[in-house]
TORSE-646575 format. One line per 4 residues: their letters; for each residue x, y, z of N, C-alpha, C. Coordinates in pm, whole numbers, always signed. Example, Ala and Ser with C-alpha at 12.3 -4.5 7.8 and 13.67 -1.06 7.14 Angstrom:
2
as = +1319:-569:+780:+1230:-450:+780:+1320:-330:+780 | +1285:-225:+708:+1367:-106:+714:+1290:+3:+787
//
This chain:
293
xxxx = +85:-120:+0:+0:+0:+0:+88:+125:+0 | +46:+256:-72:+134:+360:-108:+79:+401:-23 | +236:+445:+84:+230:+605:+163:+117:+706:+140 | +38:+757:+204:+28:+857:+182:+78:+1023:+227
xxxx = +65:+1117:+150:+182:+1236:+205:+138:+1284:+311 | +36:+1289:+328:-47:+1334:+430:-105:+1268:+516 | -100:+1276:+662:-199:+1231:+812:-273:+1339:+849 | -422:+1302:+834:-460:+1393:+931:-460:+1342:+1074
xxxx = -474:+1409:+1197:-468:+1285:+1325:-593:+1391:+1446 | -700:+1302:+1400:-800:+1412:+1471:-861:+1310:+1615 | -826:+1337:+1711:-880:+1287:+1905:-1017:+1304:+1882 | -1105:+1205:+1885:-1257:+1196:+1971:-1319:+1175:+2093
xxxx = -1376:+1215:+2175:-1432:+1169:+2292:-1558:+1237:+2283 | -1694:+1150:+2301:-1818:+1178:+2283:-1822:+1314:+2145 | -1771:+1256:+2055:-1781:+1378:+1949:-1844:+1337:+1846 | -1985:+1270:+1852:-2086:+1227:+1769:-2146:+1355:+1729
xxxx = -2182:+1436:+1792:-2242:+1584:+1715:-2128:+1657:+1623 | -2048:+1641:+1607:-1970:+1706:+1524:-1881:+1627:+1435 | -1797:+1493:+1434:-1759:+1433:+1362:-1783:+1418:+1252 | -1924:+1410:+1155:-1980:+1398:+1042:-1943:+1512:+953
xxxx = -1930:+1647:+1039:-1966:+1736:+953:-1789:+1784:+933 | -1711:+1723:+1010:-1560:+1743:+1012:-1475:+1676:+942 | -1585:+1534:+938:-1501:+1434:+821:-1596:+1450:+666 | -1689:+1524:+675:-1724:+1543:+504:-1631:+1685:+505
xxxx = -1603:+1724:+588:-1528:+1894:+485:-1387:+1852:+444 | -1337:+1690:+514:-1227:+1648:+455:-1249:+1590:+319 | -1366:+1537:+329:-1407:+1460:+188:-1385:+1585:+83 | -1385:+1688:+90:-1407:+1768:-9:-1285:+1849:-5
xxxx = -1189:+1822:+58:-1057:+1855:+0:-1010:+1835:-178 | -915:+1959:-180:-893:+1983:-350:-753:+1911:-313 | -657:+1883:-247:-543:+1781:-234:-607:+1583:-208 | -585:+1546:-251:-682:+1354:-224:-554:+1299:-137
xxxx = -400:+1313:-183:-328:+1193:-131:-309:+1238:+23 | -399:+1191:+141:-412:+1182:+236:-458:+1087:+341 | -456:+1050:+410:-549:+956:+473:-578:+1030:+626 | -716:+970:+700:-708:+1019:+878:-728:+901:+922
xxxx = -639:+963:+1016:-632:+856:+1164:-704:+915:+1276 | -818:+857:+1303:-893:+881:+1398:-944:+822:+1514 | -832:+867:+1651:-821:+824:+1746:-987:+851:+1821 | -1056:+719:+1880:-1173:+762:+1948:-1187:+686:+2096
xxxx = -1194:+740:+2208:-1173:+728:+2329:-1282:+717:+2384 | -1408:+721:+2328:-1516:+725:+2374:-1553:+578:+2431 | -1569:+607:+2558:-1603:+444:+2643:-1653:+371:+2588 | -1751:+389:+2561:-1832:+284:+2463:-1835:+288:+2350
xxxx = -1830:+166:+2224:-1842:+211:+2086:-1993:+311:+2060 | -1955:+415:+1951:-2056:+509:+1970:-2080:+526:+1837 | -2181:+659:+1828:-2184:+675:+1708:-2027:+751:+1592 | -1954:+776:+1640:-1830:+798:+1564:-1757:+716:+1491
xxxx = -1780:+566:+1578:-1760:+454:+1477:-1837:+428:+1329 | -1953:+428:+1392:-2057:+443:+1222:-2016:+530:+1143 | -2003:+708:+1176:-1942:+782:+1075:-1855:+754:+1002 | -1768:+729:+1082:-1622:+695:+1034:-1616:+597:+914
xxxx = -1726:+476:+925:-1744:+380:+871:-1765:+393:+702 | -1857:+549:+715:-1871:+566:+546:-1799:+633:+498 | -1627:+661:+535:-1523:+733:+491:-1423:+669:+433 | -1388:+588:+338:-1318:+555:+301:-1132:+551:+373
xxxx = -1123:+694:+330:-1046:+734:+367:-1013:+789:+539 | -1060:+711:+588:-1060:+751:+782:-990:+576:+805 | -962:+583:+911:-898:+472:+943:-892:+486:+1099 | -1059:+423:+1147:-1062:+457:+1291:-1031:+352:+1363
xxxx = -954:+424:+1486:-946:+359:+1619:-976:+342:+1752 | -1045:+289:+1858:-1126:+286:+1919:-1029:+226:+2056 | -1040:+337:+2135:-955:+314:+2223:-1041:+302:+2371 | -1049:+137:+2421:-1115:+119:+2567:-1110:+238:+2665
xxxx = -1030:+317:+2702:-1022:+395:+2840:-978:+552:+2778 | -1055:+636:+2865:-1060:+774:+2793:-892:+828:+2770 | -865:+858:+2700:-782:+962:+2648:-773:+1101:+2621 | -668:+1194:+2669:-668:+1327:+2705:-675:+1373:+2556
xxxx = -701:+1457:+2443:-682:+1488:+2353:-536:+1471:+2318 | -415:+1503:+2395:-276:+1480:+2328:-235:+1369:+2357 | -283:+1328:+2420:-238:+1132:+2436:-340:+1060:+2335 | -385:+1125:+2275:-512:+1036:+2167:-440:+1123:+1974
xxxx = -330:+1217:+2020:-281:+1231:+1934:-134:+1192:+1904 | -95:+1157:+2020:+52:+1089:+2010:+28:+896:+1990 | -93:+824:+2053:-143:+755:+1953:-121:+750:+1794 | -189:+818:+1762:-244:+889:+1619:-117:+933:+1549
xxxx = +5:+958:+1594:+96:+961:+1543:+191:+831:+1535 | +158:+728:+1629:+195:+620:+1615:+135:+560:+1449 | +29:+580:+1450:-42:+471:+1378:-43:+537:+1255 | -5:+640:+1179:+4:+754:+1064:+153:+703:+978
xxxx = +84:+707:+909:+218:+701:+721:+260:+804:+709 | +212:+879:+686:+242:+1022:+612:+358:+1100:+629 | +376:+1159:+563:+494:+1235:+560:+546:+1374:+666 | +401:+1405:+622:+333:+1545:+673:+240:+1455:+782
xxxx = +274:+1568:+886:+161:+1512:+1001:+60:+1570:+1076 | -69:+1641:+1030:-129:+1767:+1039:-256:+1710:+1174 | -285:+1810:+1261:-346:+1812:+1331:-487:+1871:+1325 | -585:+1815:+1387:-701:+1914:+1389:-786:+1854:+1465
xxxx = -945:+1921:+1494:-1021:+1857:+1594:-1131:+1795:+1556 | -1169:+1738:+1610:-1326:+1675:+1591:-1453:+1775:+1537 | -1444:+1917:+1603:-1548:+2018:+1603:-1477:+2118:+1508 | -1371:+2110:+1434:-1322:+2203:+1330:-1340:+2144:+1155
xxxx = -1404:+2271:+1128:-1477:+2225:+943:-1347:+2271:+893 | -1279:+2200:+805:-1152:+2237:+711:-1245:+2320:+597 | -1191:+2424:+580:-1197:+2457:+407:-1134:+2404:+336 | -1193:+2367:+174:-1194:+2261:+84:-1004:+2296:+51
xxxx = -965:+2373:+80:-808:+2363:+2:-745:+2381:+126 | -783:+2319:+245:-693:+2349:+386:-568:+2256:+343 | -546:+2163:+311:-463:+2056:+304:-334:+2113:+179 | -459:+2153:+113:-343:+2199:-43:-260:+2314:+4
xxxx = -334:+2385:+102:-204:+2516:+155:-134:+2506:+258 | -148:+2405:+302:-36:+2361:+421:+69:+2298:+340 | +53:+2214:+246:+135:+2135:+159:+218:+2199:+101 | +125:+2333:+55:+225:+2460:-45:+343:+2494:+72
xxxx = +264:+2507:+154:+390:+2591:+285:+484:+2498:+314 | +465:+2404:+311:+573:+2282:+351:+648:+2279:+241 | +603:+2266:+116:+705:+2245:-11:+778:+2388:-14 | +711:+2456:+48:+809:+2585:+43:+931:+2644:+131
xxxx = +928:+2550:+210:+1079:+2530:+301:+1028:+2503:+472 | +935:+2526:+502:+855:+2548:+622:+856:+2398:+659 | +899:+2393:+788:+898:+2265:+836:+797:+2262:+949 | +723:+2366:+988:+620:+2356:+1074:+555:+2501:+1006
xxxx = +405:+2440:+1079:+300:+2526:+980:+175:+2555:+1049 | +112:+2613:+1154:-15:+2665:+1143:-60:+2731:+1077 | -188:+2680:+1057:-313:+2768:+983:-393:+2833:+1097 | -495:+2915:+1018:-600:+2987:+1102:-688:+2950:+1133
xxxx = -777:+2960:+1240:-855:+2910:+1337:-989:+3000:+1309 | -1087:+3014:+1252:-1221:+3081:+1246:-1309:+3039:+1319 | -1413:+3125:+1332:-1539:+3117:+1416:-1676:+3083:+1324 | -1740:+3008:+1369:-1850:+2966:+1329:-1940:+3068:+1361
xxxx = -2088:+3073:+1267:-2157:+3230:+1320:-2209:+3215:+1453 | -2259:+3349:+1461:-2312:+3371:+1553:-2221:+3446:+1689 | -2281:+3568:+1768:-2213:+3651:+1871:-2147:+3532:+2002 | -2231:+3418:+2039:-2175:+3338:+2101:-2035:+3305:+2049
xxxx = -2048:+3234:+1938:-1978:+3166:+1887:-1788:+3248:+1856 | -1857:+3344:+1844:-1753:+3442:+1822:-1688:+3464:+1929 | -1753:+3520:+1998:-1712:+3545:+2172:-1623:+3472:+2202 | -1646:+3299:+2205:-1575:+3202:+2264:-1448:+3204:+2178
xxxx = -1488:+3229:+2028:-1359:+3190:+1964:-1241:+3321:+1993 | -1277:+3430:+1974:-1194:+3518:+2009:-1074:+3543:+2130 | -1188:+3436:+2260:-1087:+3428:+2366:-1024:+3319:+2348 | -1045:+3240:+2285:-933:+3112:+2257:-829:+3112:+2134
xxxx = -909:+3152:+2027:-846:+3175:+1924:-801:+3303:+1827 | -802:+3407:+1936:-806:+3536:+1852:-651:+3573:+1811 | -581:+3516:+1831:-425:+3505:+1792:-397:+3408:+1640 | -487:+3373:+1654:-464:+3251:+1468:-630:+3297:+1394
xxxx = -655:+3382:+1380:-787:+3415:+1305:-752:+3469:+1182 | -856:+3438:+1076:-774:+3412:+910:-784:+3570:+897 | -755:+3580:+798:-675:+3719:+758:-599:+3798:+788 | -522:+3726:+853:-402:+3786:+942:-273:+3752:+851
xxxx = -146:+3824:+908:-64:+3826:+796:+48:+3723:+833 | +49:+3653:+740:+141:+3530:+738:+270:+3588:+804 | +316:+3508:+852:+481:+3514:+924:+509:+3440:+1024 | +636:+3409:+1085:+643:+3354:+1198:+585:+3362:+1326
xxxx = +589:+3282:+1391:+465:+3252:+1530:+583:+3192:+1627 | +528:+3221:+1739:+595:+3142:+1868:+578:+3034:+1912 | +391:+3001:+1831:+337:+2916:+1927:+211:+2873:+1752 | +175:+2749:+1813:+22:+2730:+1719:-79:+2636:+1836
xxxx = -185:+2603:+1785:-278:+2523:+1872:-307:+2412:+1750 | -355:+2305:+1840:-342:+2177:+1799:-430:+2129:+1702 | -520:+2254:+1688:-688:+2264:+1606:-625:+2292:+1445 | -521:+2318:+1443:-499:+2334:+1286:-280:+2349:+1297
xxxx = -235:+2260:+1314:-133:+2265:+1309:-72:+2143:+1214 | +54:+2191:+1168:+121:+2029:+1076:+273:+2056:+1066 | +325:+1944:+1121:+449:+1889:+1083:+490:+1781:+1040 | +640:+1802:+977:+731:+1741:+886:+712:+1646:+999
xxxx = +736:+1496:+945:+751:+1402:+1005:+915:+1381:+1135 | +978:+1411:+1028:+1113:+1419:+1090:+1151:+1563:+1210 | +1051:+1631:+1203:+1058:+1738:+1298:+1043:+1689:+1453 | +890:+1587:+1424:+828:+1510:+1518:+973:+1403:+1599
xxxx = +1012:+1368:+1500:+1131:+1267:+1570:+1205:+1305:+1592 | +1210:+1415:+1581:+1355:+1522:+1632:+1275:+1577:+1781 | +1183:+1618:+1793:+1131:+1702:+1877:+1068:+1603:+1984 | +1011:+1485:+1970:+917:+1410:+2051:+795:+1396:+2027
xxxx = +689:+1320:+2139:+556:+1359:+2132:+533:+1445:+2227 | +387:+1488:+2188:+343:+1561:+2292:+354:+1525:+2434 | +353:+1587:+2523:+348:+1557:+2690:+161:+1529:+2707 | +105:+1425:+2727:-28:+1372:+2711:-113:+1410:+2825
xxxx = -44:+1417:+2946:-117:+1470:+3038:-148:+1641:+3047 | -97:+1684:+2963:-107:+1827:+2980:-207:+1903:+2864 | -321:+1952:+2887:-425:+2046:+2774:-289:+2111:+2733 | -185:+2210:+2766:-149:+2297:+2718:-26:+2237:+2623
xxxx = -32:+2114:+2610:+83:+2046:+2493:+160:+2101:+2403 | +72:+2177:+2303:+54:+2212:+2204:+144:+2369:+2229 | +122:+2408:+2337:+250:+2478:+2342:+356:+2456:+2369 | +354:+2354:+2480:+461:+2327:+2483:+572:+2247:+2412
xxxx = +489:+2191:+2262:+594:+2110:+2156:+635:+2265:+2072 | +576:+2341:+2093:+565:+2480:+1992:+698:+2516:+2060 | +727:+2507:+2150:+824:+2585:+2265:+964:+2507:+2231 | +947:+2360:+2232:+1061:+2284:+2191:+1078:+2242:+2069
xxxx = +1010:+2245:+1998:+1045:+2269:+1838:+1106:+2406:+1773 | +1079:+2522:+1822:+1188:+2599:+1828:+1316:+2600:+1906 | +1283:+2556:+1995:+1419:+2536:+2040:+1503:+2414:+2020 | +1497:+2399:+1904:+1570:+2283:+1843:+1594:+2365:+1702
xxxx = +1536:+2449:+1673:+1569:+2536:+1530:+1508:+2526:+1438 | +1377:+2494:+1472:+1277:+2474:+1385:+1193:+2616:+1368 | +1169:+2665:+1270:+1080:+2841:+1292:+912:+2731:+1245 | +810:+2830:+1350:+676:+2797:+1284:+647:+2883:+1230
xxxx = +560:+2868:+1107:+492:+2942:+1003:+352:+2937:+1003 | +285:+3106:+1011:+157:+3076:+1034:+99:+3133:+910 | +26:+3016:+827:-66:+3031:+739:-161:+3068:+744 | -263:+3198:+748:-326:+3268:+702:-463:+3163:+654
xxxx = -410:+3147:+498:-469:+3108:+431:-524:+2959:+413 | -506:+2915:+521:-501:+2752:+583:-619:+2747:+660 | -728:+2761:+653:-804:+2790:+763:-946:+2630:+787 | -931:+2639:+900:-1073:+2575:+989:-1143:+2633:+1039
xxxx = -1252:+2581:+1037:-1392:+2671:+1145:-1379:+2585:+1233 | -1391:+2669:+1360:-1399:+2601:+1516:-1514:+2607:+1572 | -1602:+2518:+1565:-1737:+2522:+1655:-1784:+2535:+1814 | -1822:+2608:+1838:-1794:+2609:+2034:-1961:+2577:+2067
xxxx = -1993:+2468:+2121:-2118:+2419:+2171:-2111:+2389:+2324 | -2027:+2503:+2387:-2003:+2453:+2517:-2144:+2607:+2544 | -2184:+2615:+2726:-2244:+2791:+2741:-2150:+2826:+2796 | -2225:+2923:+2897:-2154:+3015:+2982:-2061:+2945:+3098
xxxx = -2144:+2880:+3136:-2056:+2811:+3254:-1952:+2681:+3244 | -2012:+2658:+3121:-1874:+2532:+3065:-1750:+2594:+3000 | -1787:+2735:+2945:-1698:+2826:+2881:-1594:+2861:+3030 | -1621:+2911:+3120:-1579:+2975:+3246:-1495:+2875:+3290
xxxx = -1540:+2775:+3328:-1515:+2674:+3382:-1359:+2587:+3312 | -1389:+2548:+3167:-1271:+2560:+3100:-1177:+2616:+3083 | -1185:+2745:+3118:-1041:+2886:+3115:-983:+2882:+3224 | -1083:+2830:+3316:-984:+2774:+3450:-882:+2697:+3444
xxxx = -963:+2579:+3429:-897:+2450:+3426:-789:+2466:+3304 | -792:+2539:+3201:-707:+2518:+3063:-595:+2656:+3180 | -605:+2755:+3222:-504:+2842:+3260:-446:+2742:+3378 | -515:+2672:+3474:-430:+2590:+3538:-328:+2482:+3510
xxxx = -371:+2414:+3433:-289:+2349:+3335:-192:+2405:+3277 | -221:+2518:+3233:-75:+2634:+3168:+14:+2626:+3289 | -16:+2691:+3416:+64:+2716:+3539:+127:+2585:+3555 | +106:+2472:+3586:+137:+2305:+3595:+225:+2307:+3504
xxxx = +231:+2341:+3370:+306:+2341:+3276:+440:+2416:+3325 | +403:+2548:+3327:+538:+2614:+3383:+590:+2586:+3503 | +579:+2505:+3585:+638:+2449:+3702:+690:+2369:+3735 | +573:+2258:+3653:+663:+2124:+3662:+763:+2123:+3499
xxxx = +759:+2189:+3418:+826:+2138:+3286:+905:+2249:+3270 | +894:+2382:+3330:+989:+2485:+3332:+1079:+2523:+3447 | +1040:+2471:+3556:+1080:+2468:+3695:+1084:+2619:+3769 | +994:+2713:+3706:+917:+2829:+3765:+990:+2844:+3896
xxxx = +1111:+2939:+3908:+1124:+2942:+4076:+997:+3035:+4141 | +1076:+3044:+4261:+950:+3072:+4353:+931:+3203:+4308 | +1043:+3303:+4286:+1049:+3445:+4259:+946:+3451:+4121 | +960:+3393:+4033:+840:+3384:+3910:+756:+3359:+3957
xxxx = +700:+3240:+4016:+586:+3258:+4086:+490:+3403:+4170 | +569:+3446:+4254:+576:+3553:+4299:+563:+3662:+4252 | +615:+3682:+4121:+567:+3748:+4028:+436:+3787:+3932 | +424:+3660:+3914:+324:+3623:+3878:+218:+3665:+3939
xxxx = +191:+3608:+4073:+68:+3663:+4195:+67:+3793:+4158 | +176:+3909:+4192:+190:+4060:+4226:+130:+4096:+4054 | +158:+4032:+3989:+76:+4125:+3820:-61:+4055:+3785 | -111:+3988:+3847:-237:+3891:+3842:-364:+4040:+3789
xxxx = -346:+4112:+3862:-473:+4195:+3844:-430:+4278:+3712 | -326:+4296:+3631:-328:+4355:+3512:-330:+4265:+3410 | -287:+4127:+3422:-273:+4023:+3311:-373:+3983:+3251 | -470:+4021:+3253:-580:+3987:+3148:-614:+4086:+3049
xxxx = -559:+4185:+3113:-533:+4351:+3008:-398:+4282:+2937 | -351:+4211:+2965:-218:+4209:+2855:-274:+4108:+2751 | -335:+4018:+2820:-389:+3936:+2720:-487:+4008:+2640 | -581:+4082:+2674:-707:+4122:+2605:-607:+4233:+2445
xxxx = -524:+4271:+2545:-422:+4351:+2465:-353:+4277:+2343 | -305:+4187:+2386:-284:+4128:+2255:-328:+4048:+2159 | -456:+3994:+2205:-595:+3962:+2080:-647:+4122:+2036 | -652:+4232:+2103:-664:+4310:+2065:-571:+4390:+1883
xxxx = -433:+4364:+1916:-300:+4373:+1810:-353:+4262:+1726 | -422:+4147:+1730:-413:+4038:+1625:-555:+4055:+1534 | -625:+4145:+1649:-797:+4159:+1562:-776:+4271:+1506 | -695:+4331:+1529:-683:+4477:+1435:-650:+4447:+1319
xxxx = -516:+4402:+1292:-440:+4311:+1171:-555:+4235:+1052 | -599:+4173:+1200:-683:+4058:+1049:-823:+4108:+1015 | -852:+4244:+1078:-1015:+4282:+1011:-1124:+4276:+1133 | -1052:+4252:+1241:-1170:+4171:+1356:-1226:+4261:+1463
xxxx = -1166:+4399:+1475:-1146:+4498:+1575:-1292:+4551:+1614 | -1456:+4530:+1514:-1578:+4525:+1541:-1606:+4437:+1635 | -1580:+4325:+1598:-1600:+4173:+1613:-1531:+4136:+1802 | -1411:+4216:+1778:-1333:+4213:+1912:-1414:+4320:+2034
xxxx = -1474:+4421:+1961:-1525:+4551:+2064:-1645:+4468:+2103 | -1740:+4420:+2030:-1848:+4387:+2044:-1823:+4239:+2196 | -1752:+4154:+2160:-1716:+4048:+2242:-1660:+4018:+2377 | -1598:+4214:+2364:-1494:+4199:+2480:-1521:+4192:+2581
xxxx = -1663:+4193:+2680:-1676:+4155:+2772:-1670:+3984:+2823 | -1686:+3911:+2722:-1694:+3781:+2707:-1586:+3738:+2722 | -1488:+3829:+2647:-1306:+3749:+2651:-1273:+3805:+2786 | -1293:+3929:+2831:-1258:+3953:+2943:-1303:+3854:+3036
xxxx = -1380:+3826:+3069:-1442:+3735:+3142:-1355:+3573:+3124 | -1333:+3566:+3007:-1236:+3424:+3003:-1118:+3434:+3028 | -1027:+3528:+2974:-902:+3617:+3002:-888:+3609:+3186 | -1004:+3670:+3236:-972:+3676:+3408:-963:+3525:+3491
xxxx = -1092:+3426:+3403:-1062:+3261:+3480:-961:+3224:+3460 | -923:+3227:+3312:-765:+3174:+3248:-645:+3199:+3379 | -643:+3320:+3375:-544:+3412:+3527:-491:+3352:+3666 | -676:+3328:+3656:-743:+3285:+3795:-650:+3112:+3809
xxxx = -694:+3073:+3745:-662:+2919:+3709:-501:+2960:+3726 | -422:+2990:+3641:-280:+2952:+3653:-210:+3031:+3757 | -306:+3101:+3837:-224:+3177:+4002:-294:+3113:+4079 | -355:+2970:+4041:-405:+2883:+4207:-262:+2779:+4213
xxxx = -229:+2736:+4039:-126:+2690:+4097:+21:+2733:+4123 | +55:+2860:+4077:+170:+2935:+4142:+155:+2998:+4275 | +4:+2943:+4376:-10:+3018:+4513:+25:+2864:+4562 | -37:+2754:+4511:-13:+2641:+4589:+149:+2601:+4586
xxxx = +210:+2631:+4502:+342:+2582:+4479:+358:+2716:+4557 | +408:+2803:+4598:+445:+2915:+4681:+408:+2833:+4855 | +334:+2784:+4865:+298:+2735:+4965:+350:+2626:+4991 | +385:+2539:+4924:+434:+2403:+4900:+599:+2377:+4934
x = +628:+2558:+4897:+802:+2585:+4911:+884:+2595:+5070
//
């Protein structure tokens, strides 16, 4: 059986409402030589298995005991041919040439590559995406990045084996391979023109609730994998009440750029509001580790 150049490697858990409509926007890719590997963690066989079933091109796997999204993608990188090893989610619609412009960027010297992250309609929808994703939103101007998220990212195979897998226990992975793939001399490239729609079907209080838990996880990250002394920590606490102005500040610089600065005024109480749990979350665990010292 011929290689194919391309993996997609998309994590499921209870993602029967959205899977169908994530694996037909692959069907309608203008690049074909691809295949997905689709890791599914869902306890019981579900309906994701059936989807999967009328895809030719999917090649699902069904994994007994739940899996964190990056441990269901370092899987998924086990089990992948491809050359190219592109990431994305269960609840993200590819546009029909997402594949063909990641490919362009790769043949064009780029050994790592995010694309842009869009919002599905609607003021909710927007809201949520802006505080998660208002740093990779399409029409923004291609160039190097520090960082990408796991919803639309792809690398060279050999980057991956140079760099590792993801760290599986951690939501914030995805930065942190972003973090050590440059620091191995790899530059990421953020494609613009690469784009997914990100669907957010969480409300208010699952929204809140997540910026916690996802900013705590960030803090965990910098402590146990950066070794955060206490004085950073400490730091950290004493700027707590302006850091969501830095953040709001710099989705602010990225919505200007790409056209979004309506879109951003209208929302900003919403990101503020996620911006402050995010905060909240990663100074419970630089107070507990302060305490711990």
């Amino acid at each position: 059986m011929a290689m194919p150049e391309i993996s997609v490697i998309i994590p499921a858990y209870h993602s029967g409402a959205t899977i169908q409509a994530c694996l037909e926007a692959l069907a309608g890719q203008t690049f074909r030589d691809f295949e997905v590997i689709l890791i599914d963690s869902t306890p019981r066989r579900s309906s994701v298995a059936e989807v999967a079933g009328r895809y030719p091109f999917v090649n699902h796997h069904h994994h007994p005991e739940r899996l964190l999204p990056h441990q269901a993608r370092n899987l998924g990188i086990q089990r992948a041919r491809g050359r190219i090893l592109v990431f994305t989610d269960p609840d993200c619609l590819a546009a029909s040439h997402w594949l063909e412009t990641l490919l362009a960027a790769h043949r064009a010297g780029r050994p790592v590559v995010g694309g842009a992250v869009g919002a599905a309609p609607g003021f909710w929808n927007l809201a949520v995406h802006l505080t998660k994703f208002g740093w990779w939103m399409p029409a923004g101007a291609a160039g190097p990045r520090t960082e990408i998220p796991s919803a639309n990212a792809s690398h060279e195979r050999t980057v991956l084996e140079r760099a590792g897998a993801f760290l599986g226990a951690f939501f914030s992975a995805d930065s942190e391979l972003s973090w050590r793939v440059r620091g191995l001399g790899f530059p990421i490239w953020f494609e613009p023109r690469a784009v997914v729609i990100h669907q957010h079907l969480a409300g208010l209080r699952e929204f809140l609730k997540e910026r916690f838990l996802r900013g705590r996880d960030f803090g965990a990250a910098r402590t146990q994998l950066f070794r955060w002394t206490r004085r950073r920590c400490l730091v950290y606490l004493l700027l707590l009440p302006v850091l969501p102005l830095v953040m709001a500040v710099r989705a602010l610089r990225f919505a200007g750029a790409g056209g979004y600065l309506g879109a951003w005024l209208a929302t900003s109480p919403v990101q503020w509001a996620g911006h402050c749990m995010w905060c909240l979350g990663e100074a419970s665990v630089h107070w507990r580790s302060l305490c711990d010292r």
